[in-house]
N, C-alpha and C positions, 0 to 999 in steps of 0.2 A: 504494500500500500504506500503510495507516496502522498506526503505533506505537501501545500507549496513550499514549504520551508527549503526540499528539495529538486523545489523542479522552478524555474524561469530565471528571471533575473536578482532574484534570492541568491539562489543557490550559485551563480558566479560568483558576485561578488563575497558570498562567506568562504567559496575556495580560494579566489584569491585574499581576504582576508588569510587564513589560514597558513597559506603560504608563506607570508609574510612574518606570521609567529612566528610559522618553524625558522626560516631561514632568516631573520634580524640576529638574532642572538648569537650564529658564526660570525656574522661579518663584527659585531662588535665583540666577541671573545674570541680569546686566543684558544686553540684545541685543547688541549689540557684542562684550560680554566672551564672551559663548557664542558669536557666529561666531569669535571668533577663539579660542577655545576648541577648539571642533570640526573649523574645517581646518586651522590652523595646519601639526599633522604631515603631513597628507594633501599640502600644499602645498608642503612640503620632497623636491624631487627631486634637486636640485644643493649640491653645496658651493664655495663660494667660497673662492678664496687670502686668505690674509692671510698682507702681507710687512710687512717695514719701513714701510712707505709709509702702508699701509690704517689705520692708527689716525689719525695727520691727516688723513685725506679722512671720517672718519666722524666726527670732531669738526666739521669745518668743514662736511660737507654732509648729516648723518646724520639721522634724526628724533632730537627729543627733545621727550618724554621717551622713554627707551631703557635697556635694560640688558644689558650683555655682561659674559657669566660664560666666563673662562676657564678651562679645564677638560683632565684628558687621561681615557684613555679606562679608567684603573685608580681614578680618583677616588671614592673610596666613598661622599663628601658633600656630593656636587656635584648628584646629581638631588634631595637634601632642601631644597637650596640654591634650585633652580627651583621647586621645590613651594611656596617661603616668598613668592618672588617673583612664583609664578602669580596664588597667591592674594591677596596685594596688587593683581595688577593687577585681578582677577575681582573684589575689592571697591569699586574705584574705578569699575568701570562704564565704563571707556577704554580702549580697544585700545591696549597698549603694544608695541614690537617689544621682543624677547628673543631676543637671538642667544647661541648659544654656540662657543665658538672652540674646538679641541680644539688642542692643541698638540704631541700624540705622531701621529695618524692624520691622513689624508689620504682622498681622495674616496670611494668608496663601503664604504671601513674604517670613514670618519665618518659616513657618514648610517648605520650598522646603530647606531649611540649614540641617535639622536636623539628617540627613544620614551623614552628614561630620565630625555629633561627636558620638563616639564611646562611649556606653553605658550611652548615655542621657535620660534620664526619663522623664522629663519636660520642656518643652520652655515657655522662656517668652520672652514678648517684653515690651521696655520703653513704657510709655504711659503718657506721660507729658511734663516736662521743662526738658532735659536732666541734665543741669548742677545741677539743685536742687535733681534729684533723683542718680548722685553720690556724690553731700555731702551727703545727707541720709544713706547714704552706707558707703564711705568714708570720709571724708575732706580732706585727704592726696593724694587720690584717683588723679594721673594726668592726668587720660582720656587715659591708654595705654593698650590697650587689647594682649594679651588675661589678666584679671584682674582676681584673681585665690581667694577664700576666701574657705575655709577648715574650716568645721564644726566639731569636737571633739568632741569621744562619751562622755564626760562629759561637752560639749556647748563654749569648747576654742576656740577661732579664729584663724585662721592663715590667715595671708592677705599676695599674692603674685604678682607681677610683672612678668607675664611668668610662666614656667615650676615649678612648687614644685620642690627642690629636692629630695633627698632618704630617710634624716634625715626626713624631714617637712609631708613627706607621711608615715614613720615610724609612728611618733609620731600622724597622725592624727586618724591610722586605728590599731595603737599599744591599 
């Protein structure tokens, strides 16, 4: 049974709409940045712990360059946060991993978040004493999300309060 929807001058111009979807987003990303663009979410099925521990194993054995946004899941400015970060990576033309930690929810409480942040790789969730696994992380660390830490391709840190700015995302994907 056909709709108009599919049949006269509907239906061109929603192909050629369509068209245009698919293929805008090559010409303004670089390959790399659009696969990891496009399945990044699709690719997130699991959530991983993070305790105490997981912040020194991802220092010492993590990719970098890398960026984990700490985040819970009432955080209002925490997917503007991945949108600033996405698109940094989606400029550089290099697949960065983006993890995002949630620190209120746990396993599939946290994957229903993880469509809110734009080119996230990885979810974790606390899985402990919360205060002990942000001195792990920080000591300074005052429990404000979104909690922003910038991994350098040569393993620098940058630890932020909010949004990076231009300088701090220069320098971390320069």
């Amino acid at each position: 049974m056909n709709s108009s929807f599919n049949v006269g001058p509907f239906a061109v111009a929603r192909r050629i709409v369509l068209a245009f979807a698919l293929f805008l987003p090559g010409i303004f990303m670089p390959n790399g940045a659009l696969a990891l663009a496009q399945h990044a979410h699709a690719a997130i099925t699991t959530v991983a712990d993070f305790d105490a521990t997981t912040w020194t194993q991802l220092l010492r054995n993590g990719p970098s360059p890398a960026a984990y946004v700490f985040t819970n899941s009432f955080c209002a400015t925490c997917p503007e946060t991945f949108d600033v970060l996405n698109k940094s990576v989606m400029a550089s033309g290099k697949p960065v991993p983006m993890a995002a930690i949630l620190m209120d929810v746990q396993g599939e409480r946290a994957l229903v978040h993880a469509h809110h942040y734009a080119g996230v790789t990885k979810i974790y969730a606390f899985d402990g004493f919360e205060p002990a696994i942000r001195q792990a992380v920080d000591p300074k660390w005052r429990n404000i999300t979104p909690y922003v830490v910038l991994v350098g391709r040569s393993g620098k840190l940058q630890r932020v309060t909010g949004q990076p700015t231009a300088a701090q995302l220069k320098a971390w994907l320069g």
